[in-house]
PAGULO-714212 format. One record per residue (C-alpha): chain; residue in one letter; residue number from 1; z, x, y. Coordinates in Angstrom, 1 decimal. Layout:
<sites>
kette|rest|nr|c3|c1|c2
A|a|NUM|Z|X|Y
...
</sites>
This chain:
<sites>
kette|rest|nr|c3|c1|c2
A|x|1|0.0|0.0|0.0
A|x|2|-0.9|1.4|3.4
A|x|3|1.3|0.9|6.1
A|x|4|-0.3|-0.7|9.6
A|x|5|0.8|-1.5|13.3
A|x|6|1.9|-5.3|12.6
A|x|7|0.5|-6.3|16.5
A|x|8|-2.9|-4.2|16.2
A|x|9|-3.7|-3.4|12.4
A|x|10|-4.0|0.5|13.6
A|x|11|-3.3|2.9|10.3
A|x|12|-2.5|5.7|12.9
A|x|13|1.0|5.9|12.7
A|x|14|4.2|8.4|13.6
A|x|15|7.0|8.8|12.0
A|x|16|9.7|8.5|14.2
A|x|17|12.7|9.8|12.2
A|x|18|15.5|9.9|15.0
A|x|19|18.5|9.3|13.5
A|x|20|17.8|11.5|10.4
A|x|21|17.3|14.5|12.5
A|x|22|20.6|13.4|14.6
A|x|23|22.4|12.8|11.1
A|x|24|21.2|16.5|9.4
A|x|25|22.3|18.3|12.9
A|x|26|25.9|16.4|13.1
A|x|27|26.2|17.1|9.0
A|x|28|25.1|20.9|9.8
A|x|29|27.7|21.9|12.3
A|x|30|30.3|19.7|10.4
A|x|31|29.8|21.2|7.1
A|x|32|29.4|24.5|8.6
A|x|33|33.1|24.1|10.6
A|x|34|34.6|21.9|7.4
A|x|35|33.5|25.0|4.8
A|x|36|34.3|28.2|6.9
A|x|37|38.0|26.8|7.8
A|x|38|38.6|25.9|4.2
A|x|39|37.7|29.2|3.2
A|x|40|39.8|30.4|6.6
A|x|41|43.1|28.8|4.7
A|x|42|42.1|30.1|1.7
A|x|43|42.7|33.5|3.0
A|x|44|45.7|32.3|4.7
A|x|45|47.7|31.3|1.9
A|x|46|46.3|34.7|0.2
A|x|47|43.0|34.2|-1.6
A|x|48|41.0|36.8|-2.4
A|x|49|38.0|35.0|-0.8
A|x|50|37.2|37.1|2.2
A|x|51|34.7|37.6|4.7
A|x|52|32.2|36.7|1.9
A|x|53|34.5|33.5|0.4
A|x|54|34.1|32.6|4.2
A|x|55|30.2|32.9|4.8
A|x|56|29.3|31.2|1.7
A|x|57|31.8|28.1|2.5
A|x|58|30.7|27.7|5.5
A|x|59|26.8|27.5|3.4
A|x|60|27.9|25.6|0.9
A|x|61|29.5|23.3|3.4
A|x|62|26.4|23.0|5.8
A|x|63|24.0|22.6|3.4
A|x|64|26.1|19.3|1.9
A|x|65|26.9|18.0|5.5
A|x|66|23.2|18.0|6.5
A|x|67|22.3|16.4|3.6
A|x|68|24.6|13.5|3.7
A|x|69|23.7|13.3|7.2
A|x|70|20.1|13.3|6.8
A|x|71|20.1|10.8|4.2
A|x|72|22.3|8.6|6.3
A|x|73|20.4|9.2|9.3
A|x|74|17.4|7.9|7.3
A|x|75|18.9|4.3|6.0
A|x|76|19.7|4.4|9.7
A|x|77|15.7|4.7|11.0
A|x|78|14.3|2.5|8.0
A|x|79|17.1|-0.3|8.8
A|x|80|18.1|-0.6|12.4
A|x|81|15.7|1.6|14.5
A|x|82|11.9|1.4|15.1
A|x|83|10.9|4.1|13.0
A|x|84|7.5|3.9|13.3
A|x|85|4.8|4.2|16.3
A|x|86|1.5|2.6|16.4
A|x|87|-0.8|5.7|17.7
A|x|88|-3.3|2.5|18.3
A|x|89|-1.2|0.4|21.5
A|x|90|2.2|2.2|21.2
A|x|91|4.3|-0.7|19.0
A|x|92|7.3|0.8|17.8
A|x|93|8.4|-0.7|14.2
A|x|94|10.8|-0.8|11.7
A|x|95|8.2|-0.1|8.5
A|x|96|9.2|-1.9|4.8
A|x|97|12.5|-0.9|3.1
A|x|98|11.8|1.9|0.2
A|x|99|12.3|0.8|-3.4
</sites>
């Protein structure tokens, strides 16, 4: 099925994807500052985690958070917001819910 502006019938559309990319930035930092300070009291209480124990929770941690925000950011677009723009008159649209 091909997706088209529902005022013109134009097949030139843009993805709009706002609130994903909002979600995966928020997730980023938030995983990034969740992972290194758990690693941070891990070496606190006496851990042998380190430097390195630090940099990869802080990874670990980022690469979850933007994924859970990414993917929330993405029911977001497809439910509430216009995701899509017609490249035809400019009619901004919410496109049909994924299966």
């Amino acid at each position: 099925m091909t997706l088209s502006c529902p005022v013109c019938h134009s097949t030139h559309l843009l993805p709009h994807n706002t609130a994903e990319r909002v979600g995966g930035s928020i997730g980023l930092f938030a995983g990034l500052a969740g992972g290194f300070s758990g690693a941070l009291r891990g070496l606190i209480v006496g851990l042998p985690e380190g430097p390195v124990g630090m940099v990869l929770g802080a990874l670990v941690g980022g690469a979850m958070g933007c994924g859970l925000g990414a993917s929330a950011g993405e029911t977001v677009d497809e439910r509430l917001l216009g995701n899509w723009a017609c490249g035809g008159c400019g009619h901004v649209f919410c496109g049909p819910a994924r299966t």
